[in-house]
C-alpha positions as CSV (number, residue, x, y, z in Angstrom):
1,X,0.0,0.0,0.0
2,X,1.5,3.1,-1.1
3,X,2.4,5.9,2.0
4,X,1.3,9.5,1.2
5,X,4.3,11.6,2.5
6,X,3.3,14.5,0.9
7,X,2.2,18.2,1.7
8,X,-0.7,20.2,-0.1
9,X,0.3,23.7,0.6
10,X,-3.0,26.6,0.1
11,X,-2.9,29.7,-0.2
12,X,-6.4,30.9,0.3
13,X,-7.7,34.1,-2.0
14,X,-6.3,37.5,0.3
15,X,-7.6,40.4,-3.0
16,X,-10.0,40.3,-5.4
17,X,-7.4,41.4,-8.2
18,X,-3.9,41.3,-8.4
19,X,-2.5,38.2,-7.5
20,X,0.9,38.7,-5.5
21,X,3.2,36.1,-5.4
22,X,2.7,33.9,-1.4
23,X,6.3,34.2,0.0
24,X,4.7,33.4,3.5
25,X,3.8,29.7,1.5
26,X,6.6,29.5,-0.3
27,X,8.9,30.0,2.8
28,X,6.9,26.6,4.2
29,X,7.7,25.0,0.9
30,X,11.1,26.1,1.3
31,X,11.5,24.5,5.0
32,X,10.2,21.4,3.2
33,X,12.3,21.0,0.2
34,X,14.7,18.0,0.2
35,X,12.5,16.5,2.7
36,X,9.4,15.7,1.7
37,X,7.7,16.2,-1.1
38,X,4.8,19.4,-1.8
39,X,2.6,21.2,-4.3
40,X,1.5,24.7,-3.6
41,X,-2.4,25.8,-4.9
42,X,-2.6,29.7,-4.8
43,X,-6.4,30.5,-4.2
44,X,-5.3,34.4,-6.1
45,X,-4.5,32.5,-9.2
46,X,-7.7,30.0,-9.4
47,X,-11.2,30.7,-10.2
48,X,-11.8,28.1,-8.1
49,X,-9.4,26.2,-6.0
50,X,-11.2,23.2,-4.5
51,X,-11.0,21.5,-7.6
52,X,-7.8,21.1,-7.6
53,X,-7.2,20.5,-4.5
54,X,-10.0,17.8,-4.6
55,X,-8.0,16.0,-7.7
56,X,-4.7,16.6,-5.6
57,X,-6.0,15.0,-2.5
58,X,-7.7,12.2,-4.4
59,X,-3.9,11.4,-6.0
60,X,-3.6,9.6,-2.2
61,X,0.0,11.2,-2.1
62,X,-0.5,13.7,0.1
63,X,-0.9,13.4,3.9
64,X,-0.6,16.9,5.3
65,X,-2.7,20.1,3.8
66,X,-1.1,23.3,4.9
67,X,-3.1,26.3,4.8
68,X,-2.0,30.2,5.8
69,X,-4.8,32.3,6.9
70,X,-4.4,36.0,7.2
71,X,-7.4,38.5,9.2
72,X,-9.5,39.9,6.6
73,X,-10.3,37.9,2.9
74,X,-8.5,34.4,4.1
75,X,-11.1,32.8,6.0
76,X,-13.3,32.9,3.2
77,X,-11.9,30.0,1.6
78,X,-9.9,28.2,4.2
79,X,-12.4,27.7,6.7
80,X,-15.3,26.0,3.9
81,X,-12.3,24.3,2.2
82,X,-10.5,23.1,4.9
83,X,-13.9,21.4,6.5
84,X,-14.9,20.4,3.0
85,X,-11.3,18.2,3.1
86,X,-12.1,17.0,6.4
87,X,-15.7,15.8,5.3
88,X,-13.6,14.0,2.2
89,X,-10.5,13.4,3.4
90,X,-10.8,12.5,7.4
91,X,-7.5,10.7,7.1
92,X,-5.8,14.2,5.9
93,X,-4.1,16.3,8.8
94,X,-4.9,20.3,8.6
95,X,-2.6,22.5,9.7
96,X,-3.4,26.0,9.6
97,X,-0.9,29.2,10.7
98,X,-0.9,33.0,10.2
99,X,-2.1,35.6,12.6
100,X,-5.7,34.8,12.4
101,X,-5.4,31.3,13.8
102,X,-2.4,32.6,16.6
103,X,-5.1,35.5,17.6
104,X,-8.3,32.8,17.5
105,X,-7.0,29.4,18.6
106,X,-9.7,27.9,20.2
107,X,-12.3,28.4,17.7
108,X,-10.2,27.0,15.3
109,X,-9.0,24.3,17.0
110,X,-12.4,23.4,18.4
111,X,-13.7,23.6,14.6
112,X,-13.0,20.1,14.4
113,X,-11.6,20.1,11.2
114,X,-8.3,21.9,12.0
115,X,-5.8,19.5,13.9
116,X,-2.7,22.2,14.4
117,X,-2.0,25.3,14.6
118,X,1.2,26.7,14.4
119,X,2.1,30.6,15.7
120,X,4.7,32.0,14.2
121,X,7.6,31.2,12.2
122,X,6.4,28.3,10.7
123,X,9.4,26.8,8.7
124,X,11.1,24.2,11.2
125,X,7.9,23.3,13.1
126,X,6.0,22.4,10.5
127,X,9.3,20.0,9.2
128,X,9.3,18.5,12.6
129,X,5.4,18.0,12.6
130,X,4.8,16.4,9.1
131,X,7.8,13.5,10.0
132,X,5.9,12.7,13.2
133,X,2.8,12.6,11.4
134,X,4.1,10.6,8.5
135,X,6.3,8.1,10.2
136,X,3.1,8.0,13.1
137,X,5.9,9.1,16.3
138,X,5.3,11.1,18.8
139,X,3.9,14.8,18.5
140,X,7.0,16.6,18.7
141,X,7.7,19.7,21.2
142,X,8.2,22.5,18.7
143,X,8.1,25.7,18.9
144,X,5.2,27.7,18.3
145,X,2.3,24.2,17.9
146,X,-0.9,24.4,19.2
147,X,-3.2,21.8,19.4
148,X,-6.2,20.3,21.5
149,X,-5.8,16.7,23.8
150,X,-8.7,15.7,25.3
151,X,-10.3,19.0,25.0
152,X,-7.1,21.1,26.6
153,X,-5.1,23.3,24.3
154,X,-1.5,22.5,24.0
155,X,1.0,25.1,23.6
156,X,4.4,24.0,23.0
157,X,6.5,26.8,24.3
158,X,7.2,29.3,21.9
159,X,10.3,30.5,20.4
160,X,11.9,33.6,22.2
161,X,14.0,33.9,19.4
162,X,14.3,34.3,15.5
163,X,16.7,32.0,13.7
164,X,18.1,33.6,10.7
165,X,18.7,30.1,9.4
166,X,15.3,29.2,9.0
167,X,13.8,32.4,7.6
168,X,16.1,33.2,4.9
169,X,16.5,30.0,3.2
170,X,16.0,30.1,-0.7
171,X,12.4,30.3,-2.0
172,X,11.8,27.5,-4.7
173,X,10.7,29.8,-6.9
174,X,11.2,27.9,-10.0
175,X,9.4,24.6,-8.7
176,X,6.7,27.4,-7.9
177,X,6.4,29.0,-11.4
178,X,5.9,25.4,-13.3
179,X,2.3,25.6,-12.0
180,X,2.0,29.2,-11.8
181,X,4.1,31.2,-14.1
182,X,6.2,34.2,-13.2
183,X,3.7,36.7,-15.6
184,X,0.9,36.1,-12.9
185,X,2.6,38.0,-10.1
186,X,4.2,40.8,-12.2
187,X,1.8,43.4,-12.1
188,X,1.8,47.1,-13.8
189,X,1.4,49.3,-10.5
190,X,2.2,52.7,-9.6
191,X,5.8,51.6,-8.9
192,X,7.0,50.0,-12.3
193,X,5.4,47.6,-15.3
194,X,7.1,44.7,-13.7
195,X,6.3,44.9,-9.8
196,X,7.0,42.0,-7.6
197,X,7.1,41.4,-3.7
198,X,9.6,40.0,-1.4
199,X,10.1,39.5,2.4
200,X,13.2,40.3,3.9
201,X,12.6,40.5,7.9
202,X,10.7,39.5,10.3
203,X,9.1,40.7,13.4
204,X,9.0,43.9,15.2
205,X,10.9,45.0,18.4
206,X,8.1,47.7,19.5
207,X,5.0,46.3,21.8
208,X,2.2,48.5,20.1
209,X,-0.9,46.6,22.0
210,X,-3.3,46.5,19.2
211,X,-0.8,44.8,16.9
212,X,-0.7,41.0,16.5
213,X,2.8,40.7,15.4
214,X,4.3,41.6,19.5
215,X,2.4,38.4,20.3
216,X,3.4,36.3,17.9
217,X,7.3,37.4,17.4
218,X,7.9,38.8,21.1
219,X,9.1,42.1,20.3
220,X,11.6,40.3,18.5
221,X,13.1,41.2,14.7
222,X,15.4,39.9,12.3
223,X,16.4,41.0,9.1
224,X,18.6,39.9,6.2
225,X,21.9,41.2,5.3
226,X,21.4,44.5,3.3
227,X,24.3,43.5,1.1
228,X,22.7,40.0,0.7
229,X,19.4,41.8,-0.1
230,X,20.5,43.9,-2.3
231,X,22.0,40.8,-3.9
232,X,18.9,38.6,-4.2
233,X,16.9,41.7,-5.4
234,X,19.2,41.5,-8.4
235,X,19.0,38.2,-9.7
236,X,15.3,38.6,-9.1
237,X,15.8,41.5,-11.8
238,X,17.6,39.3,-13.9
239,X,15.7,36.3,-13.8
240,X,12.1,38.3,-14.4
241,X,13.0,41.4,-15.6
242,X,11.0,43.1,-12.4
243,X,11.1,46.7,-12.2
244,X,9.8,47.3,-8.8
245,X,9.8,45.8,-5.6
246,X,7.1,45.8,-2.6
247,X,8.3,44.9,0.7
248,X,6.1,42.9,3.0
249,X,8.1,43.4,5.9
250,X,6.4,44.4,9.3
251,X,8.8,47.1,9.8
252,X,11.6,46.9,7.0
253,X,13.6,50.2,8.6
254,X,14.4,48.8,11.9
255,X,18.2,48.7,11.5
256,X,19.5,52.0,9.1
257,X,22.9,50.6,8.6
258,X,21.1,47.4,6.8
259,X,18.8,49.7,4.6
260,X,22.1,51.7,3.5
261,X,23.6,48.8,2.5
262,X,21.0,47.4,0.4
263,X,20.3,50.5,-1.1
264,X,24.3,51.0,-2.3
265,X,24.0,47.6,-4.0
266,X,20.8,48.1,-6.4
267,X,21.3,52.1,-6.8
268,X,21.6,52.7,-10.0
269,X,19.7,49.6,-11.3
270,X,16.4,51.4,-11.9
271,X,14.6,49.2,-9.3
272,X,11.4,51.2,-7.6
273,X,10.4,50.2,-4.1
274,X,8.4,50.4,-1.1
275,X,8.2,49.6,2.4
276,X,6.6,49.9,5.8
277,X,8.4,51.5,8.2
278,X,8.1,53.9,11.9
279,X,7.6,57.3,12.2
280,X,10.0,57.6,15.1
281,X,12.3,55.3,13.0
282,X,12.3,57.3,9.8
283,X,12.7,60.9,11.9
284,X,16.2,60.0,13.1
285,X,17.3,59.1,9.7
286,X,20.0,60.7,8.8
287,X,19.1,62.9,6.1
288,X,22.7,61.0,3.7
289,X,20.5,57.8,4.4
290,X,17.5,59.3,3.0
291,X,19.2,60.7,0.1
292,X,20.9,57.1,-0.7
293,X,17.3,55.5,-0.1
294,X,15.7,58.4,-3.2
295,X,18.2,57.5,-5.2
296,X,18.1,53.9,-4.7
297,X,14.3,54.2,-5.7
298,X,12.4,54.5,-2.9
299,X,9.2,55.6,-3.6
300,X,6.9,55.4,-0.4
301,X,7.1,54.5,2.9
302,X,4.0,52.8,4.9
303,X,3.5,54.0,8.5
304,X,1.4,53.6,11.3
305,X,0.1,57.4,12.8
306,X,-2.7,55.8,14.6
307,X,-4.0,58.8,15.7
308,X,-3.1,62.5,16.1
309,X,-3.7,63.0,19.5
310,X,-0.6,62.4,22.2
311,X,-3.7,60.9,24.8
312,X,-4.9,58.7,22.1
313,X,-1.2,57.2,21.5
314,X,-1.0,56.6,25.3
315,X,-4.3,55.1,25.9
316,X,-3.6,52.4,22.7
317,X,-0.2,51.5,24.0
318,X,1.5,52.1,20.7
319,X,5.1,51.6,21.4
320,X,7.9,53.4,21.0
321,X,8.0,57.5,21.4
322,X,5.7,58.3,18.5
323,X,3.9,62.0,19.1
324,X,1.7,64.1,16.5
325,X,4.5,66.2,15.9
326,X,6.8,63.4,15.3
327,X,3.9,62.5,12.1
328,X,3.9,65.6,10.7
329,X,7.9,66.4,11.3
330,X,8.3,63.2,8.9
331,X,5.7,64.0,6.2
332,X,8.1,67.5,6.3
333,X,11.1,65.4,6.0
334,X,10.3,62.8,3.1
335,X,9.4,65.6,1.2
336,X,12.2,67.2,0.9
337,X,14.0,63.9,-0.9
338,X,10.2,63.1,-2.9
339,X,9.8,59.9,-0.5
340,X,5.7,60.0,0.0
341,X,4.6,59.1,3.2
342,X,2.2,56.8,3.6
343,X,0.2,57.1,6.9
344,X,-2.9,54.5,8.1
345,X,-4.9,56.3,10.7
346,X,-7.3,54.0,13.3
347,X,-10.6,56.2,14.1
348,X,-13.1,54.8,16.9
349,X,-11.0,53.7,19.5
350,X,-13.4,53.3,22.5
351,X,-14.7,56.4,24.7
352,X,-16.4,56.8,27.3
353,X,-19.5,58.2,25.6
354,X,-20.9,59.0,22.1
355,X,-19.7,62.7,22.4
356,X,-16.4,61.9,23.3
357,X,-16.3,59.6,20.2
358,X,-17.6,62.3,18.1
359,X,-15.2,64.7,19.5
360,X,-12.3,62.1,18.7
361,X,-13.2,61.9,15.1
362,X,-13.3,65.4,14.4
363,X,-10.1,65.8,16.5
364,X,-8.3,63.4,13.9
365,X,-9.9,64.7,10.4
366,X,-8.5,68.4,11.7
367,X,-4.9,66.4,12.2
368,X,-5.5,64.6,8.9
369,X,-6.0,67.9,7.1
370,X,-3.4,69.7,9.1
371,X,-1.1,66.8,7.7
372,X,-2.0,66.9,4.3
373,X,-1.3,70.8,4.3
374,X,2.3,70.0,5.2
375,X,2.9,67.8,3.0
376,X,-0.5,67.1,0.0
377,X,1.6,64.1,-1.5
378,X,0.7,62.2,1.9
379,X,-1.6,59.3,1.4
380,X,-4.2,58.5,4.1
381,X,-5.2,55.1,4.4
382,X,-8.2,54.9,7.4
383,X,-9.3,52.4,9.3
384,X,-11.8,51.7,12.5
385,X,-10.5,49.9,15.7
386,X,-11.1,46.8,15.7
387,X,-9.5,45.0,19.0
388,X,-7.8,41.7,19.4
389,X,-9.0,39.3,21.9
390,X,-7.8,40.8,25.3
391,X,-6.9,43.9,23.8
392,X,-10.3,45.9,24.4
393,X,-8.6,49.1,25.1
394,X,-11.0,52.1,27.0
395,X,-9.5,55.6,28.5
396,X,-11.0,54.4,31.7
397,X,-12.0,50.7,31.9
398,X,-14.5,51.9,34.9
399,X,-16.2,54.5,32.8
400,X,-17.9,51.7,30.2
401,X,-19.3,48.9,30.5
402,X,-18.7,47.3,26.8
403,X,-17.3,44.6,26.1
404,X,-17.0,42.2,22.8
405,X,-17.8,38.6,22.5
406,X,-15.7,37.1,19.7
407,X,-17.4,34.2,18.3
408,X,-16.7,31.0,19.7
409,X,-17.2,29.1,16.3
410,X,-15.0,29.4,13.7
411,X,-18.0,29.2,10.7
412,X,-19.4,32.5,12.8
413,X,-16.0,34.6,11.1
414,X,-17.9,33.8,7.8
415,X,-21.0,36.1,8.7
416,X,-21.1,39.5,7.3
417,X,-20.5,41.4,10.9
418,X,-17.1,39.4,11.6
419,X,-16.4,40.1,7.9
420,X,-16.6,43.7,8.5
421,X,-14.9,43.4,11.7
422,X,-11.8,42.1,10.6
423,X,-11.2,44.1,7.0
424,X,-11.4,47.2,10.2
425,X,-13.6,48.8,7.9
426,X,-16.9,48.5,9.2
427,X,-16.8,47.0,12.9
428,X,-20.2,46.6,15.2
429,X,-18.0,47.3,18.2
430,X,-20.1,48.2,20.9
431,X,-19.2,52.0,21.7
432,X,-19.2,52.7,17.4
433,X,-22.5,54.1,16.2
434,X,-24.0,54.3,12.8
435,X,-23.4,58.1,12.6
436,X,-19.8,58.1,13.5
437,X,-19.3,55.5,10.5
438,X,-20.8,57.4,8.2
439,X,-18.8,60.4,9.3
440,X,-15.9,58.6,8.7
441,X,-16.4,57.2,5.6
442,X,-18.4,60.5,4.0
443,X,-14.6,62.0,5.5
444,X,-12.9,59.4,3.6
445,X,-14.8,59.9,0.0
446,X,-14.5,64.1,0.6
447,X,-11.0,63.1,1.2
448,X,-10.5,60.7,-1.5
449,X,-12.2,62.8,-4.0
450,X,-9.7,65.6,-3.8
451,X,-6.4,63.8,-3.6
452,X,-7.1,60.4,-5.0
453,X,-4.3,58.6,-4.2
454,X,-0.9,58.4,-6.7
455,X,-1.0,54.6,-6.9
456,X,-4.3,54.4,-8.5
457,X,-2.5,54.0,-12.2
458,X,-6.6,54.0,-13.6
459,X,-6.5,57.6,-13.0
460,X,-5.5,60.6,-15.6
461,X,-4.7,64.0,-14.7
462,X,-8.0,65.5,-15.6
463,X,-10.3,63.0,-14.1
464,X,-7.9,63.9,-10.9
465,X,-8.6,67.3,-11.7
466,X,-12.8,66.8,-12.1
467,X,-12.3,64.9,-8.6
468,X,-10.7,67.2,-6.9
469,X,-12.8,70.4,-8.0
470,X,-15.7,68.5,-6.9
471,X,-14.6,67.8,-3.7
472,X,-12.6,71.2,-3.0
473,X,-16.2,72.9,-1.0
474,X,-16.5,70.2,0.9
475,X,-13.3,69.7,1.8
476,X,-12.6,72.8,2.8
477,X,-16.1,73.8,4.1
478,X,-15.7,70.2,6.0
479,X,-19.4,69.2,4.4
480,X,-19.1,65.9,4.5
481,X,-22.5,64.7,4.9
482,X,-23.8,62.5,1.9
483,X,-21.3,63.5,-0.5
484,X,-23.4,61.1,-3.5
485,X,-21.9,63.5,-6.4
486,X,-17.8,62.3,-5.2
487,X,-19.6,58.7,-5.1
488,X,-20.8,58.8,-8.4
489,X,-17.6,60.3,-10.1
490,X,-15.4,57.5,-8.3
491,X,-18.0,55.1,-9.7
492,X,-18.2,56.6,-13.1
493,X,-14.1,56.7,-13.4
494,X,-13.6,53.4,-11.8
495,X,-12.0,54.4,-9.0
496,X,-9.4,52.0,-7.9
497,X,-8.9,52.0,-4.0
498,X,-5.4,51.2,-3.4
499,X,-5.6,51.5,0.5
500,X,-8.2,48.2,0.3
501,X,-6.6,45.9,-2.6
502,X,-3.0,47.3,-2.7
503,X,-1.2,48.8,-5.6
């Protein structure tokens, strides 16, 4: 009787257009290689995945199905897929990993069709895992596994440490691209004709409390050699003729000496990039690093404001020395080497009563605006709080009463309130009320309207211009009440928003 040995590994659909190529499965694949044998299914670059899958599980080769599952657009395909494979396939062991499993453990574990999680870096567990499974030993203590036993969850204890060894191995891409060719994840963006994505650290050292990533990397971070980058980045340009280069790093400017190192090795090589970064990080720059960085083609940098108000910062926990003035000190700065600043903003963090909310919102569109007269090139990506479990953050715990009750089943994420919940766009959190969303998003269209953002590559100047006229009263009037004329120009130019599917 033939033994499966081998690994499906999924990659469940995270955008509804432009498919970017899944280093976080790849890196698995990569742990795996020489090992034990695996086939990758990427749910961005399939219609319809389960098909496959079904035929690939059916092959009886396979003994292990891998899945990653990111908050947001993820769950919509793992979790019906994974229980579909469970209902099929009983004999097949699910694994899942990825922050929504580390944040919602039990659910998923109690699903009863996911056997093991695994938080974290997932390369060397999941190699020690699959050969206990296959060769039927015991469960091995590895870092980072979760699992139930007799109804107790199981938490091997966790890595307190990165190991460059295991996170910077070689990506098979080649194996990769016979099923999926290279042309997929080369997209036109704003950046380049040839953009693709690579990740080359891990972690972040600040303890922001509304962030999953402390959690699950302990305020720890690694990153790869900047000369070895720099290296890699250009044989990437040689092999696929890529113009342009996103970073998915969690926070890619941690150490300065590393970024001036990989940006002396590709200046000069017409390579266009972006990354996410810190405001307090980026402000003590030296202004020769951000010079090297321009010409090195650095286009934008991501960052986290949060919020422009110092008693906001405090009351979220978000780490690090990060003030107001510190967000608009750096939109100041990156202007003067054309870096645009990219800056996510988290409105509706809870108050103690509706007119303190309302007083918070208006308080961060003055700041927004304030920003965008320093420096107009500033993008403005917003979302609404939406907590973690344990992470319910109040300015005085004993002035409210609400609380949230994360679902308990892991099929409830699939209904349209978790949905919402999780994309941070529209979240029923108890101290949000209809009116403050729709101040927030009529903000967001005014906003949108006159300065859509440089990375939509659908817009021409004079649609930007029609926007932007239309919008300019209410903007500056700050009418933001039912602004249906902005809507229907957005709809009418087909309006591409960059801040929800990327580039």
């Amino acid at each position: 009787m033939k033994i499966a040995r081998s690994v499906l590994l999924f990659n469940p659909r995270s955008a509804n257009s432009k498919a970017r190529i899944p280093n976080s499965i790849l890196a698995v694949a990569a742990a795996l290689e020489g090992q034990f044998e695996w086939e990758i299914i990427d749910g961005n670059a399939e219609v319809d995945p389960w098909p496959i899958i079904e035929d690939c599980l059916s092959s009886g080769k396979f003994a292990v199905f891998g899945c990653t599952v990111m908050p947001g657009i993820q769950p919509r395909q793992a979790i019906p897929i994974s229980k579909k494979i469970k209902e099929q396939f009983p004999e097949i062991t699910i694994v899942w990993g990825g922050y929504f499993p580390a944040s919602h453990p039990l659910p998923v574990l109690k699903s009863g069709f996911v056997d093991y999680i695994i938080k974290g870096p997932v390369g060397y567990t999941m190699t020690e895992l699959v050969s206990a499974l296959i060769n039927k030993s015991e469960i091995p203590n590895s870092p980072n596994l979760m699992y139930l036993k007799d109804g107790l969850l199981i938490h091997s204890e966790e890595t307190k440490s990165l190991d460059s060894s295991n996170l910077f191995i070689p990506l098979p891409y080649e194996k990769f691209h016979q099923r999926y060719p290279a042309r997929l994840y080369l997209k036109e963006t704003w950046l380049g004709k040839r953009t693709f994505q690579y990740h080359s650290s891990f972690g972040c050292p600040y303890d922001c409390s509304f962030c999953a990533i402390p959690d699950v990397f302990h305020k720890k971070w690694m990153g790869m050699d900047g000369d070895l980058l720099g290296k890699i980045i250009l044989n990437l340009k040689s092999s696929y003729q890529l113009d342009a280069i996103e970073f998915s790093d969690n926070n890619f400017f941690v150490n300065e000496d590393r970024v001036v190192s990989f940006c002396e090795k590709i200046v000069g090589h017409n390579i266009q990039w972006w990354a996410e970064g810190r405001v307090d990080t980026l402000l003590n720059y030296k202004e020769s690093s951000l010079q090297l960085m321009r010409r090195s083609g650095c286009r934008m940098i991501f960052m986290g404001a949060e919020s422009g108000n110092n008693q906001t910062l405090a009351n979220i926990g978000k780490g690090g020395n990060q003030s107001p003035q510190d967000i608009l000190n750096v939109a100041q700065k990156l202007k003067q080497f054309d870096i645009i600043p990219e800056f996510s903003f988290v409105l509706g963090f809870p108050e103690p009563d509706h007119k303190s909310l309302y007083k918070s919102i208006n308080t961060e569109i003055r700041f927004i605006k304030k920003l965008k007269h320093i420096n107009s090139k500033s993008e403005i990506i917003l979302y609404v709080y939406s907590p973690l479990p344990d992470s319910i953050l109040t300015t005085d715990p004993s002035e409210t009463s609400d609380t949230i009750v994360f679902p308990d089943t892991l099929e409830s994420w699939l209904q349209k309130e978790w949905r919402d919940f999780d994309l941070r766009r529209n979240p029923a959190t108890p101290w949000m009320t209809k009116r403050a969303i729709r101040k927030i998003r009529n903000f967001e269209i005014v906003l949108i309207g006159h300065y859509p953002s440089i990375s939509n590559i659908n817009m021409t100047p004079i649609k930007r211009s029609i926007l932007s006229v239309f919008s300019m009263f209410r903007y500056r009037t700050n009418i933001f009440c039912a602004p249906i004329e902005i809507r229907i120009l957005l709809h009418l130019f087909h309006y591409y928003r960059p801040e929800k599917e990327g580039f």
